[in-house]
C-alpha positions as CSV (number, residue, x, y, z in Angstrom):
1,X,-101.7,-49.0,17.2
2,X,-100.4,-46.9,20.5
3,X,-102.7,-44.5,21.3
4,X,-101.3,-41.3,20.6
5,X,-99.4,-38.8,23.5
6,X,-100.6,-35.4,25.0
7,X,-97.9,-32.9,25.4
8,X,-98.9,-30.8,28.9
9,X,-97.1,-27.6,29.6
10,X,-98.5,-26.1,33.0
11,X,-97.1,-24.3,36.0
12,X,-99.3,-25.4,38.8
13,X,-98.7,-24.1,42.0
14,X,-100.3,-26.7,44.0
15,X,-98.0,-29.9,43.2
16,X,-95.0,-27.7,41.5
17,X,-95.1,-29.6,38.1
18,X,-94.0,-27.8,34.9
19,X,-94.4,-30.3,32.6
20,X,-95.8,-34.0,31.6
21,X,-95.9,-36.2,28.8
22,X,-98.1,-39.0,29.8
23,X,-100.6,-41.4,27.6
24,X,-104.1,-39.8,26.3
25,X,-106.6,-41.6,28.5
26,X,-110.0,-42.9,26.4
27,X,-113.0,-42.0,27.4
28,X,-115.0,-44.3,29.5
29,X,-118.2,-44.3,31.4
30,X,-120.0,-46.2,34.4
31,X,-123.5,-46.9,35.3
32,X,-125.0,-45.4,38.7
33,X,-128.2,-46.2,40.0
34,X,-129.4,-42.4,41.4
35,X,-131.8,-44.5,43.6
36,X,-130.1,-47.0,45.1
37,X,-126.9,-45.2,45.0
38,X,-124.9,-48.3,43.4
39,X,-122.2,-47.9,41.0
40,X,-121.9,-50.8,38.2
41,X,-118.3,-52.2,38.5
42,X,-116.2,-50.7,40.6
43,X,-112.1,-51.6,40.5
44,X,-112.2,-50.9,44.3
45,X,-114.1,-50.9,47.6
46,X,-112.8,-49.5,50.5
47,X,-114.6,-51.4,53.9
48,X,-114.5,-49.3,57.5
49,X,-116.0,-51.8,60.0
50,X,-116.7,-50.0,63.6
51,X,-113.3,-51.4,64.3
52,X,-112.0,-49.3,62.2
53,X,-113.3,-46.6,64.0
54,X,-111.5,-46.7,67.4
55,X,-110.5,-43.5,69.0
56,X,-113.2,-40.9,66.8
57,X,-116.4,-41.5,69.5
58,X,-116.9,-40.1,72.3
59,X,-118.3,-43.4,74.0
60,X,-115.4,-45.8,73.9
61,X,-116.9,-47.8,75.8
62,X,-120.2,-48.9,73.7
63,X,-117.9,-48.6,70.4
64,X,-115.6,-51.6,72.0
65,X,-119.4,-53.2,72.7
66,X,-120.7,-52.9,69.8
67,X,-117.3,-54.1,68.3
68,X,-117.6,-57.3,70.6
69,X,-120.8,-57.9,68.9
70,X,-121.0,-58.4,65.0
71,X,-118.3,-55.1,64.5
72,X,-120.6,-53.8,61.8
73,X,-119.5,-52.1,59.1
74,X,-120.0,-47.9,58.9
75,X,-119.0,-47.4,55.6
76,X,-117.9,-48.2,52.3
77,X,-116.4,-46.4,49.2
78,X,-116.8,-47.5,45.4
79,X,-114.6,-46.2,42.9
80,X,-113.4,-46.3,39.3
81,X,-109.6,-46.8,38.7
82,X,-108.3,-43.1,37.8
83,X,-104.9,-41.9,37.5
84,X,-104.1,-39.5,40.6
85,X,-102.4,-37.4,39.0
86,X,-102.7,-33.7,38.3
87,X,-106.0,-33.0,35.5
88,X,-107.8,-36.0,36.5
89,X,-110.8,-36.1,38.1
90,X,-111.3,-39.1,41.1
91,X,-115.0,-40.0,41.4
92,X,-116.4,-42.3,44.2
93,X,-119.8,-43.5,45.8
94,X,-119.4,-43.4,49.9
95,X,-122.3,-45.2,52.0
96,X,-122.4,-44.9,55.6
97,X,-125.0,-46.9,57.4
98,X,-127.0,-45.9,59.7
99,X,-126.3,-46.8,63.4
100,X,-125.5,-45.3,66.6
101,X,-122.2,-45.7,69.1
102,X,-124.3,-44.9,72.5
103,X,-126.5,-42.1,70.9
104,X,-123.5,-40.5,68.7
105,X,-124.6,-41.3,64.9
106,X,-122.5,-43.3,62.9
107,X,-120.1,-41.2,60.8
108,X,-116.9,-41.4,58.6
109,X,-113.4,-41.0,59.9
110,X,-113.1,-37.5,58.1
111,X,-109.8,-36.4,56.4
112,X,-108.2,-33.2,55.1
113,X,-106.7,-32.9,51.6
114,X,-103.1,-33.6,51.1
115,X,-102.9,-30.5,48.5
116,X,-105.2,-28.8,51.3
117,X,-106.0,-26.2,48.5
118,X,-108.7,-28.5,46.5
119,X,-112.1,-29.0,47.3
120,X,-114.6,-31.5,47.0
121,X,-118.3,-32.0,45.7
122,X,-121.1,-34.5,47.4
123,X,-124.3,-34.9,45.8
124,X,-126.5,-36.7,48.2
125,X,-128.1,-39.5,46.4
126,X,-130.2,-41.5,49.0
127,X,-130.6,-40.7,53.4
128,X,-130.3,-37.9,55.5
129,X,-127.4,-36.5,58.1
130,X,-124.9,-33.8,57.9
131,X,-121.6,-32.9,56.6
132,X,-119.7,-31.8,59.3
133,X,-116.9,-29.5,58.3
134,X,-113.7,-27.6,60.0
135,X,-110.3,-26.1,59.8
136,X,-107.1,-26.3,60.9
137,X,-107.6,-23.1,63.3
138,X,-111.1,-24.8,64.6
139,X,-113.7,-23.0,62.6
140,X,-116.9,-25.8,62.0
141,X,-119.3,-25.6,59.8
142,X,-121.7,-28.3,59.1
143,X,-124.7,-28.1,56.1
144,X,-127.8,-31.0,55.8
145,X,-127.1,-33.8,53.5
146,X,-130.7,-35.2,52.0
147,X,-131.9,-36.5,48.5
148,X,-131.3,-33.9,45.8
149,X,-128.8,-31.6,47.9
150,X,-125.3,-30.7,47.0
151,X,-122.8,-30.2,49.1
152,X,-119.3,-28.2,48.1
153,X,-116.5,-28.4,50.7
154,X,-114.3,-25.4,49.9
155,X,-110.3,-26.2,49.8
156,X,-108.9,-26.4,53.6
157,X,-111.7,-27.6,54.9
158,X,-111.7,-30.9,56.7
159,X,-115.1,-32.8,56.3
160,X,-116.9,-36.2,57.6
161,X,-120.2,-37.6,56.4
162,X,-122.5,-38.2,59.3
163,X,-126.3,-40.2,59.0
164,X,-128.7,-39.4,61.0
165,X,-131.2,-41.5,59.2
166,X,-132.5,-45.3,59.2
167,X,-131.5,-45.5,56.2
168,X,-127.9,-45.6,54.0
169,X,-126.7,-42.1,53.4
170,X,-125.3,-42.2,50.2
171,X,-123.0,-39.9,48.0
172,X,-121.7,-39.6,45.0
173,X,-118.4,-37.6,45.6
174,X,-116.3,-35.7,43.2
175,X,-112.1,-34.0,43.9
176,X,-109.2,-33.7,42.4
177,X,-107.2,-36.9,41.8
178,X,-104.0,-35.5,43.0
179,X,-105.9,-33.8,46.2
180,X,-104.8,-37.3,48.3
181,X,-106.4,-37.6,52.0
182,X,-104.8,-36.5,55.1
183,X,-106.8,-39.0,58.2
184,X,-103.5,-38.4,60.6
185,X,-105.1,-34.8,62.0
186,X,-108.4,-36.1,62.1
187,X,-107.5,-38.7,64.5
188,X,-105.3,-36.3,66.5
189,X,-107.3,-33.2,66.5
190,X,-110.6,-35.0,66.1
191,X,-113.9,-32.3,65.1
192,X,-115.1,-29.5,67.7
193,X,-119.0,-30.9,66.7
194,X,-120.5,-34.3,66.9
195,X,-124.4,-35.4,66.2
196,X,-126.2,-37.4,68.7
197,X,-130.3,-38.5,68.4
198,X,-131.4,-37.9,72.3
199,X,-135.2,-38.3,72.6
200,X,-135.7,-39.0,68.9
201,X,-133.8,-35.6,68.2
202,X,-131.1,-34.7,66.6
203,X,-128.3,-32.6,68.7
204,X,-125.6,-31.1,67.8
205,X,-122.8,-30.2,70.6
């Protein structure tokens, strides 16, 4: 028997749709460890190796060495396969490792939203750092990421996860499925605040 069909009648300002008629989606759920920080089954990882990362340090130079190395990877993204569409809800895991590039601390790429008028919620699950966040006109703002802590990135805001830790700092992330990611600015404009350790402390400049 076909499941039966949800009739939506909405004006949303953000993607312009007036109307859909799509499948009702059963309810499902997924196991996540809350102290390890691992989701049960995910239908995708995403994989940034420090190769990946070229052009977001400041020191090129011990990025290309440390890609000559092993080219470790920074970070990695688990996720459950959810429509991205408008109403939905896309859920992921994200784990950055710890490491440096010269004494900058390992970080994400950072993106914007497509629809820059949706936010984002990370719950820090495991590991310490920041999340370092800006806008378009070069307003930053970053807030402490540990165990416990919530973070809410407001809509326009572009963000990165950054680990200041010896440890995996992990988080359980939650935006709208439609909300898409915009990495083309990040890699042009870059962020007006990185975090270095300098003498076993952490700086911020």
């Amino acid at each position: 028997m076909k499941s039966p069909k949800l009739q939506k009648m909405h004006a949303n300002p953000l993607t312009q749709m007036t109307a859909t008629d799509e499948p009702l989606m059963t309810p499902w759920a997924v196991d996540i460890d809350l102290v390890t920080g691992a989701m049960a089954e995910p239908d995708r990882v995403l994989t940034r190796k420090t190769s990946d990362m070229r052009g977001y340090y400041r020191d090129e130079a011990a990025l290309e060495q440390l890609i000559g190395q092993d080219d470790p990877i920074h970070y990695e993204v688990f996720e459950k396969h959810i429509p991205e569409t408008y109403g939905h809800l896309l859920l992921c895991i994200s784990k950055l490792y710890p490491g440096r590039v010269g004494d900058e601390c390992f970080m994400t790429k950072g993106h914007y939203h497509t629809i820059s008028g949706t936010a984002e919620t990370y719950l820090c699950i495991r590991g310490t750092g920041y999340m370092m966040m800006k806008t378009a006109d070069g307003v930053c703002h970053s807030e402490a990421m540990r165990r416990h802590r919530m973070v809410y990135v407001p809509p326009h805001w572009a963000h990165r996860s950054i680990n200041t830790g010896d440890e995996p700092l992990i988080s359980f992330c939650v935006y709208p499925a439609d909300a898409g990611h915009n990495y083309g600015d990040i890699a042009t404009e870059g962020f007006p605040r990185r975090v270095f350790i300098r003498q076993g402390k952490e700086v911020i400049e």
